[in-house]
C-alpha positions as CSV (number, residue, x, y, z in Angstrom):
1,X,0.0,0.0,0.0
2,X,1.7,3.4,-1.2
3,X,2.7,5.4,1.6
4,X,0.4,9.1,1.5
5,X,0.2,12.1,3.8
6,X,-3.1,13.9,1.8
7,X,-5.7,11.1,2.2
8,X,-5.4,8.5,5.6
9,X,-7.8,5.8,4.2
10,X,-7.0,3.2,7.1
11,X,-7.8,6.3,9.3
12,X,-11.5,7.2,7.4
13,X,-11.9,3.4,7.4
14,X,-11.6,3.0,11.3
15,X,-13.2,6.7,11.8
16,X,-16.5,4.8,9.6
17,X,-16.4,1.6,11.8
18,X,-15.8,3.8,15.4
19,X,-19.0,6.2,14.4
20,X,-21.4,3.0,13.5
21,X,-19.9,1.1,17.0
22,X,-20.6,4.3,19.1
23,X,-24.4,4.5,17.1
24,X,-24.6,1.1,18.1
25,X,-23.3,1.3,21.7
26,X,-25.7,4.3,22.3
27,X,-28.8,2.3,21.1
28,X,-27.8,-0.5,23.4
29,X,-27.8,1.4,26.1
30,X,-30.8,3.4,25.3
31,X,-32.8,-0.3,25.0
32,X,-31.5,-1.5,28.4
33,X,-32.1,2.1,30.1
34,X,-35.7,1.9,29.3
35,X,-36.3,-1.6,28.9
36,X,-37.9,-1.2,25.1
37,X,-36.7,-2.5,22.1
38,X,-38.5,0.2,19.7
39,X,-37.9,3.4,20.9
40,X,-38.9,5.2,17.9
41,X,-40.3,4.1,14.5
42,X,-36.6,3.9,12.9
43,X,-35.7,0.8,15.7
44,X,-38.9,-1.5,14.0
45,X,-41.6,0.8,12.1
46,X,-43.7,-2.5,11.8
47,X,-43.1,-3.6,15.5
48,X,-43.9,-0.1,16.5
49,X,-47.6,-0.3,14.3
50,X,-48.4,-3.6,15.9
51,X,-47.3,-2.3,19.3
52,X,-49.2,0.4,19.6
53,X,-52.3,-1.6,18.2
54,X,-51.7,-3.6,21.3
55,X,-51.1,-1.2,23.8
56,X,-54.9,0.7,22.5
57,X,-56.2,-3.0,23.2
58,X,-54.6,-3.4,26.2
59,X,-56.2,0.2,27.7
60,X,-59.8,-0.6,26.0
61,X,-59.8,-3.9,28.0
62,X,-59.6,-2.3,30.9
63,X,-61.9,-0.2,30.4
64,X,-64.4,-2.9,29.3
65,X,-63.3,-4.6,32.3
66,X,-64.8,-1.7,34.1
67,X,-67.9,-1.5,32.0
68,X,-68.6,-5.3,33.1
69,X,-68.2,-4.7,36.7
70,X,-70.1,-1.2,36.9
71,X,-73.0,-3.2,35.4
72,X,-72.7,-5.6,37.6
73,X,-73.0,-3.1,40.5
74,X,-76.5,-1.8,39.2
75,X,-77.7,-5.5,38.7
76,X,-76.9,-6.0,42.2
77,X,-78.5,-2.5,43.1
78,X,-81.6,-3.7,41.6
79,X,-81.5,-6.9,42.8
80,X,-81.7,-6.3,46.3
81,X,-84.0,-3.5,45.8
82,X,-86.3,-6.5,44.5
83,X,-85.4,-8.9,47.7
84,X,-87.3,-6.0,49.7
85,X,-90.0,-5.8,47.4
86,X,-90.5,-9.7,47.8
87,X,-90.3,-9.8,51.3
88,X,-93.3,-7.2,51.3
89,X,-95.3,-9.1,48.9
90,X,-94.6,-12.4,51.1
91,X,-96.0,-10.3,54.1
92,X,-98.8,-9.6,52.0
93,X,-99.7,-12.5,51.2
94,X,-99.4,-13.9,54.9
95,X,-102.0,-11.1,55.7
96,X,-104.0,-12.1,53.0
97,X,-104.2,-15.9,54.6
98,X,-104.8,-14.2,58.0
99,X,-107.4,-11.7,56.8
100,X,-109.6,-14.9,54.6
101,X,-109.9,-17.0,58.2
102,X,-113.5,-16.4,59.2
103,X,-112.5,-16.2,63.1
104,X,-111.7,-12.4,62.8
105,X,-114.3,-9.3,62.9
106,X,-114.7,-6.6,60.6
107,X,-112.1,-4.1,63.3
108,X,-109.7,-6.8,63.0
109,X,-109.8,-7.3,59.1
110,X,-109.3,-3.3,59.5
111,X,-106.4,-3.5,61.1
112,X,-104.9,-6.5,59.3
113,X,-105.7,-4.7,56.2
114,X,-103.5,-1.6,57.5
115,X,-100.7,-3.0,57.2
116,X,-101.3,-4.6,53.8
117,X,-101.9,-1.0,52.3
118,X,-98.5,0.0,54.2
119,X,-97.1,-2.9,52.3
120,X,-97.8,-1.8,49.3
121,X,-96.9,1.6,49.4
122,X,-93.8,1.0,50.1
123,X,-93.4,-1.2,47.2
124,X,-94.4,1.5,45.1
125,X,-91.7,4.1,47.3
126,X,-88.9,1.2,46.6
127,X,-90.1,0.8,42.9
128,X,-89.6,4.4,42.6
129,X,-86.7,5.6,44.2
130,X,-84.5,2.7,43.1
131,X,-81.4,4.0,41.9
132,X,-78.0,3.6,40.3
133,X,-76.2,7.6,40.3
134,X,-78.9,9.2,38.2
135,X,-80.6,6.2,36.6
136,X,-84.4,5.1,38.5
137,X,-83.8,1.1,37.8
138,X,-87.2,-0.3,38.8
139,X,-90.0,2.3,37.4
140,X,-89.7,1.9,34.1
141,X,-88.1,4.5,32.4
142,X,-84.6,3.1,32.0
143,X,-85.6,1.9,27.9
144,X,-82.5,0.3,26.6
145,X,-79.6,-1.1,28.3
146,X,-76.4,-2.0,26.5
147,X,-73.6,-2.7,28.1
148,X,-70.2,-2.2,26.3
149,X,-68.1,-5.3,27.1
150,X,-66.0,-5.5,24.4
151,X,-63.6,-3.3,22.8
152,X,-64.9,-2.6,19.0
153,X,-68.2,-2.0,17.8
154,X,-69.5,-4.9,16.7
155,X,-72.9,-6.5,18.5
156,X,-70.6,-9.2,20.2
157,X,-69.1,-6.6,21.8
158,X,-72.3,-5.5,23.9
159,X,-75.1,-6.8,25.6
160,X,-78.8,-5.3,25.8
161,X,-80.0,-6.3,29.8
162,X,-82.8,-3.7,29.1
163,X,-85.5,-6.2,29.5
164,X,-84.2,-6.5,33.6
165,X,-85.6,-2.9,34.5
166,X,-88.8,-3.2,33.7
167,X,-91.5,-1.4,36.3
168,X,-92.2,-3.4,39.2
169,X,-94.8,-1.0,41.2
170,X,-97.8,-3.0,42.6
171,X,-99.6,-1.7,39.1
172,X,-97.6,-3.2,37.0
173,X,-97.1,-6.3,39.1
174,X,-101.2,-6.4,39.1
175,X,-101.6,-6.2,42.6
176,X,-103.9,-2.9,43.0
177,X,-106.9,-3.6,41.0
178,X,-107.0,0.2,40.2
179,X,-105.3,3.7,39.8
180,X,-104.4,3.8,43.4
181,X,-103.1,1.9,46.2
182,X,-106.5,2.0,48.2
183,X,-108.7,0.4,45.0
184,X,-106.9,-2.9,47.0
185,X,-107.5,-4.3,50.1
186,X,-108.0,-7.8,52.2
187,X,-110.5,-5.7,54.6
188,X,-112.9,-9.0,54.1
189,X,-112.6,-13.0,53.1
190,X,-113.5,-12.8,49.8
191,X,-110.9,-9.9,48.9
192,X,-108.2,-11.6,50.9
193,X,-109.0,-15.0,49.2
194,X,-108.9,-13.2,45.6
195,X,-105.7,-11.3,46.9
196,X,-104.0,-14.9,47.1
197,X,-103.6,-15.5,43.5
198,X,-102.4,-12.1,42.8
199,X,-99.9,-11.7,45.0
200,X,-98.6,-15.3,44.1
201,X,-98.4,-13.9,40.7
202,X,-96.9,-10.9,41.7
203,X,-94.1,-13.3,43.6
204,X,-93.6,-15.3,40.6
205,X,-92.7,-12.1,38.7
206,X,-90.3,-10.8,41.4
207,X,-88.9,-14.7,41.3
208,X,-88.1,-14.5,37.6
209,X,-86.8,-10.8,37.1
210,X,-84.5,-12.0,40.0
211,X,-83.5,-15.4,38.1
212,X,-82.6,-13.1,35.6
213,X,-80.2,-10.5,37.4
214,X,-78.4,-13.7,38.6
215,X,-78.2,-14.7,34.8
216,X,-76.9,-11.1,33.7
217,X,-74.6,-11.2,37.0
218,X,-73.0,-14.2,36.0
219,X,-72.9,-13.7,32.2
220,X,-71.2,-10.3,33.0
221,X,-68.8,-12.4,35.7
222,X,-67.4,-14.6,33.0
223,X,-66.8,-11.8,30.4
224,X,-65.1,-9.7,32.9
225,X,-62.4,-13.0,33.1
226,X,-62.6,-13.6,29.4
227,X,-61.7,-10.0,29.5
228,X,-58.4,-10.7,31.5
229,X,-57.5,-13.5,30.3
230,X,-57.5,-11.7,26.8
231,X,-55.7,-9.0,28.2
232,X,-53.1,-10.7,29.2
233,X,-52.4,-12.7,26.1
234,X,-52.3,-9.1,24.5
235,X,-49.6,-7.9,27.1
236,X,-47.6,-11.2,26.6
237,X,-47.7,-10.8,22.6
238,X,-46.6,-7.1,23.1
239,X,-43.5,-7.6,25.8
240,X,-42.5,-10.2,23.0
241,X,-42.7,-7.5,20.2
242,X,-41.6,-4.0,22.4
243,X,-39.7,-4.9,25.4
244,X,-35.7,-5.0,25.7
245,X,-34.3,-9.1,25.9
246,X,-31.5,-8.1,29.0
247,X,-29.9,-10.4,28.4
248,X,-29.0,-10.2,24.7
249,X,-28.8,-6.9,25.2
250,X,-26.1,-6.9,27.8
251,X,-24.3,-9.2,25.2
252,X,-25.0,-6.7,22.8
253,X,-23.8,-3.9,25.0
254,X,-20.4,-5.9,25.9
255,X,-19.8,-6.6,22.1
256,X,-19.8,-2.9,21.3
257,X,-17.6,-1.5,23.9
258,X,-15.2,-3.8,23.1
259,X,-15.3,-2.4,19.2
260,X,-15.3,1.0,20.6
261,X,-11.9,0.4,22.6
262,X,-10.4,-1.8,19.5
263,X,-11.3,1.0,17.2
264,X,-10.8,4.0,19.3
265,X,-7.4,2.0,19.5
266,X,-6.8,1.4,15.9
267,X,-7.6,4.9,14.5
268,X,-4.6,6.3,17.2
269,X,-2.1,3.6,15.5
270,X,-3.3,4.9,11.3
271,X,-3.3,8.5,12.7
272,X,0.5,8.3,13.0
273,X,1.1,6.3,10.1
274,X,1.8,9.9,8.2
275,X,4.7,10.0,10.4
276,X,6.7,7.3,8.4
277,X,6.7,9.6,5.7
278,X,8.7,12.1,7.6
279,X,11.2,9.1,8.3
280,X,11.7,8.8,4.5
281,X,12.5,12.3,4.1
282,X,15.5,12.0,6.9
């Protein structure tokens, strides 16, 4: 190889070799100082679309998560709101069996009857003032329930549970025979025998809307742990795609300082090699 003083070609070689070793060293260090692979889109554009595909998975299932269990909460709202109702309709009824024995007189059917009516208005006060935050659960007016469980919008990823809050006031159950809680009353045999089948169809209905809640509070149960299990998988695939492998990269990291010192080395040795010219000249 001629001997030159103008152009050091071992020295631009080593210069080119130090630059892409230090680039490298730098990256290395970056990965294992934040524990991520693809710090920007330059490390793995593809890895970075996929990742951050992920990642918006990851957050919507957590928020679906959420959407599962707050539903949940209202069913269970409702639910026990409709344990009281049936324990007043059972009392009712229990009054209706003591009111039809023909052993009582007409101030004693009075006062059985009393507490019936009592019973029944506070059916309607539970039926109306049951609540979740600003929703009234049992008279009615909720219309339609969906409940976001998933995390597109596709039907599978929601379920309609509107059909649970339907009214449950002693009109709508058929207990008052009226417009008005007094249009009922056990206040003699006959009425308290009639009252039997009614409020045993009244307890029937309170029975089944409560089957159902259990139903809905189970359904919702399983997709809450379908919805972790998911997420997990999801995390797993993304730590495989985004996060930092230590101990490769410690490898990595070794492998590059050792280039740094061998080149940082080498380009000291072909920066003096100019200097043998100077011995020719003596």
């Amino acid at each position: 190889m001629a001997i030159v003083v103008n152009t050091n070609l071992s020295a631009l070689t080593v210069q080119r070799n130090l630059f892409n070793t230090t680039n490298a060293l730098s990256k290395s260090m970056r990965n294992l100082s934040t524990g991520v692979r693809i710090n920007s889109a330059g490390d793995d554009a593809a890895g970075l679309s996929l990742s951050t595909k992920l990642n918006s998975a990851i957050s919507a299932s957590d928020v679906a998560k959420s959407n599962s269990q707050t539903a949940i909460n209202m069913l269970q709202t409702a639910e026990s709101d409709l344990a009281v109702i049936s324990d007043n309709l059972q009392r009712m009824r229990d009054l209706a069996v003591q009111s039809a024995n023909g052993v009582y007189s007409s101030s004693e059917r009075a006062a059985i009857n009393a507490e019936f009516m009592d019973r029944m208005e506070e059916i309607d006060r539970v039926a109306q003032s049951s609540r979740f935050s600003d929703l009234f659960l049992l008279n009615g007016s909720m219309g339609t329930v969906e409940i976001q469980i998933g995390t597109d919008s596709t039907a599978q990823s929601r379920i309609d549970i509107s059909s649970a809050f339907q009214g449950v006031s002693t009109t709508a159950l058929g207990v008052t025979t009226g417009t008005a809680v007094s249009d009922s009353t056990i206040s003699t045999a006959t009425d308290a025998r009639t009252a039997l089948d009614t409020l045993d169809s009244a307890l029937n209905t309170i029975s089944e809307k409560r089957s159902e809640y259990g139903a809905t509070i189970n359904r919702l149960t399983a997709s809450v742990s379908r919805t972790d299990i998911r997420k997990e998988n999801l995390a797993a695939s993304n730590s495989v795609i985004k996060d930092t492998d230590i101990a490769a990269e410690t490898a990595n990291l070794t492998k590059q300082q050792i280039l740094q010192q061998t080149a940082t080395t080498l380009l000291k040795q072909a920066n003096q090699s100019g200097s043998l010219a100077i011995s020719l000249l003596q």
